[in-house]
N, C-alpha and C positions, 0 to 999 in steps of 0.2 A: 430535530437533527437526524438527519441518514447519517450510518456506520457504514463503512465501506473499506473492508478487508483486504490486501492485495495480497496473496500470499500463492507459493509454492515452494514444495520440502527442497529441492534443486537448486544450489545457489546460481550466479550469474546467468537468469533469465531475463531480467530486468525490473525486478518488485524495485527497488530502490529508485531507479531512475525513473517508471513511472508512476511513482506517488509524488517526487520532487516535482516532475512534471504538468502531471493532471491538477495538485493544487494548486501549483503557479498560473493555468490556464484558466482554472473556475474561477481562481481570484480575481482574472484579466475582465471576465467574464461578469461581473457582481455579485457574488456570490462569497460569504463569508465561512472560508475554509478553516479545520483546526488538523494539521498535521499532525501524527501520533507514532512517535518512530518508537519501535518494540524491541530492534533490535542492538541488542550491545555493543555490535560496531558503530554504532552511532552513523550511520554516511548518509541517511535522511535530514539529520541534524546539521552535520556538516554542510552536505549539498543545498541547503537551502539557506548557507551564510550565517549561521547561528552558532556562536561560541559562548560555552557556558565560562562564567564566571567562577572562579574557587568558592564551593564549598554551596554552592546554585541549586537548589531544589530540582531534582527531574523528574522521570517518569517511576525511577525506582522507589525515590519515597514516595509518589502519589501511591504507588501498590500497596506500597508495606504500610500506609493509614500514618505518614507521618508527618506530611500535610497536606490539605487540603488542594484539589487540581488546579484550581484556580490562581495558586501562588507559584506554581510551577509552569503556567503558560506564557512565555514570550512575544512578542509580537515580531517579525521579520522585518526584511526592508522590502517584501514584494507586496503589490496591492492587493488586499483581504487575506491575507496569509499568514497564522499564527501556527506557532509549536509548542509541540508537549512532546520536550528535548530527551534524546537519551543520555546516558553515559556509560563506560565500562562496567559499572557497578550494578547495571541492569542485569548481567551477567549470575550474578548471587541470588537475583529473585526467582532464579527455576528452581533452588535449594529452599529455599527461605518459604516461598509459598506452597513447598511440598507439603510442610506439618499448619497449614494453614485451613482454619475452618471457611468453606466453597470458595474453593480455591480457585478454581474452576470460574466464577463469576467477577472476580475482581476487578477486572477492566469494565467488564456492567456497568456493576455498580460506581466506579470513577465517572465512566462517560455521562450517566443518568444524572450526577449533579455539575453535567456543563453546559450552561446555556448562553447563548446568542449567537450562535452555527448554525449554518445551512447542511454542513458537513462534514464527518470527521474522517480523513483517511488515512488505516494503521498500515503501516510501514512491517511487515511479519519479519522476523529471521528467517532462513533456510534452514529450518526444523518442524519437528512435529513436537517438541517440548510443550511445556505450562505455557511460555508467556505464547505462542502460537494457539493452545489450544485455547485462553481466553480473549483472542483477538475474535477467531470465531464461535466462542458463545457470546460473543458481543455484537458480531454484523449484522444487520440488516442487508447487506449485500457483498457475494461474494466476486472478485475477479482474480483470475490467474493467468499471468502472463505464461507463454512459452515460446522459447525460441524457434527458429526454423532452421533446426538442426536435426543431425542422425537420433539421436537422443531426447529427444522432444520431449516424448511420451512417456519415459522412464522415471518412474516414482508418482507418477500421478494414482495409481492403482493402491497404493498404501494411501495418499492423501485422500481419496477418497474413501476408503475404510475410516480414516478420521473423521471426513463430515458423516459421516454415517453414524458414528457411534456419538457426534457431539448430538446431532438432530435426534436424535433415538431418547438424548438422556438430559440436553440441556440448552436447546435450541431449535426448536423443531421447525421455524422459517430457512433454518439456514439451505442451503442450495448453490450451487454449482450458476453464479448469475451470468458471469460473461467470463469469456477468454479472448486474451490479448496474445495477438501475436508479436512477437517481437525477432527483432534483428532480421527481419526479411533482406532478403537479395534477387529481384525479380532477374537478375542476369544467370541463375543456377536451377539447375532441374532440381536441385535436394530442396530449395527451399520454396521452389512449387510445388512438389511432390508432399515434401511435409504441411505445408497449408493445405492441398487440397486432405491430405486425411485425416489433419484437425478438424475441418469443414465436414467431413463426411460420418465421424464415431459423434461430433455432439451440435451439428445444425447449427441455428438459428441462435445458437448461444454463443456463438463466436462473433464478434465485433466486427464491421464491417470495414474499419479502419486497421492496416498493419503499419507496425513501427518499423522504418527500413535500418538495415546497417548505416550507420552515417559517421563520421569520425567529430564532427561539429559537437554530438551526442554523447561520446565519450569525453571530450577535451570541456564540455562547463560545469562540472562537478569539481576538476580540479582549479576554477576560477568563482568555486561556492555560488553560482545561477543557474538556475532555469532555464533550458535551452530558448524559451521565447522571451530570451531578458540578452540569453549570451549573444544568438543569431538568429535573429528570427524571420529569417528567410533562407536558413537553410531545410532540407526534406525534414529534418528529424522535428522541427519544430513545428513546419505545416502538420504532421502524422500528429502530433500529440495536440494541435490545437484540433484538428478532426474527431479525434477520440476523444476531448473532453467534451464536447458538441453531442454525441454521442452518449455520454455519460450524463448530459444534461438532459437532453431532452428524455431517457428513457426515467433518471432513478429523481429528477430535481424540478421539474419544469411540472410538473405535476402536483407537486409543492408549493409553488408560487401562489 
């Protein structure tokens, strides 16, 4: 099973909407996906139609060793599409795994006893906290969206001082794999302008696929789908079924 990290310290770039995304798309695809939402808002969990039950095992007790991952995995209504659900209570585990012996590897350790995935994609917070920095001593592959905004750029220089110090000390595949651009607007010079000098500071590691502004894209999260389940003939959905094509053949197709 491939780990595939979607993170940036920046909220609203779009980690959320392309993990709900891209899993939906692999799943379309045959490929048996395990969604890993990290973050305490839970809107991985939500956006993918999963509602935990009272008192439902999530991803906080799989950390805390209070059972086993496997009892905490849901299956979806979307094809090959399973979760490993958050809740607010995920919240208390940046506290909790502070006094915790390798603290630092715990998601490892959870992902290494889950088998029958092709692969697993963690949903980060908008942070550089614990549950973010054991997303990536866990990947095998990293991706970062960023938007095509004035602000693009801004905070990726501290997130990269993190993958530096996780590869340094507890990780040392980790790397900077692909960047997603998100929210393009090919009608605006700002979001030519800031594609072209994402393109230009890191190459051939930018996806050759961008996600456009699309309203289609906003509006299926609040009806818990997949934009290639809500409308999948609108732009936002063609973009994300390109980029998981994209994601397939570089990190899965080679797997096969």
């Amino acid at each position: 099973m491939i780990t595939l990290a979607i993170s940036n310290q920046k909220g609203g770039v779009g980690k959320t909407t392309t993990c709900i995304n891209l899993a939906a798309e692999l799943g379309r695809k045959g490929y048996s996906v395990l969604s890993v939402d990290i973050d305490p808002q839970a809107n991985c969990t939500s956006g993918l139609g999963v509602a935990l039950p009272p008192k439902a095992p999530s991803l906080y007790n799989v950390l805390l060793g209070d059972v086993p991952p496997q009892e905490a995995i849901l299956q979806t209504k979307w094809k090959g599409v399973s979760m490993l659900p958050a809740t607010l209570d995920l919240a208390g585990a940046e506290i909790e795994l502070a006094s915790s012996i390798s603290r630092e590897t715990k998601m490892r350790r959870v992902l290494s006893r889950i088998e029958g995935f092709d692969i697993a994609i963690l949903d980060c917070p908008p942070s550089l906290g614990m549950l973010t920095v054991n997303a990536l001593v866990a990947a095998d592959k990293l991706v970062i969206p960023i938007q095509c905004e004035y602000f693009a750029l801004e905070g990726l220089g501290q997130l990269s001082r993190t993958i530096s110090l996780v590869k340094d000390g507890l990780n040392q595949n980790l790397g900077i794999d692909g960047i997603l651009l998100t929210m393009h607007d090919s009608r605006t010079r700002l979001s030519i302008d800031v594609a072209d000098e994402v393109r230009r500071q890191f190459g051939d590691v930018v996806f050759k696929t961008f996600i456009p502004r699309n309203v289609k894209l906003a509006e299926a999260p609040s009806y818990a789908e997949p934009i290639c389940y809500y409308d999948p003939s609108c732009s936002g959905a063609k973009a994300y079924e390109e980029f998981a094509e994209e994601v397939s053949t570089l990190w899965l197709k080679e797997e096969d």
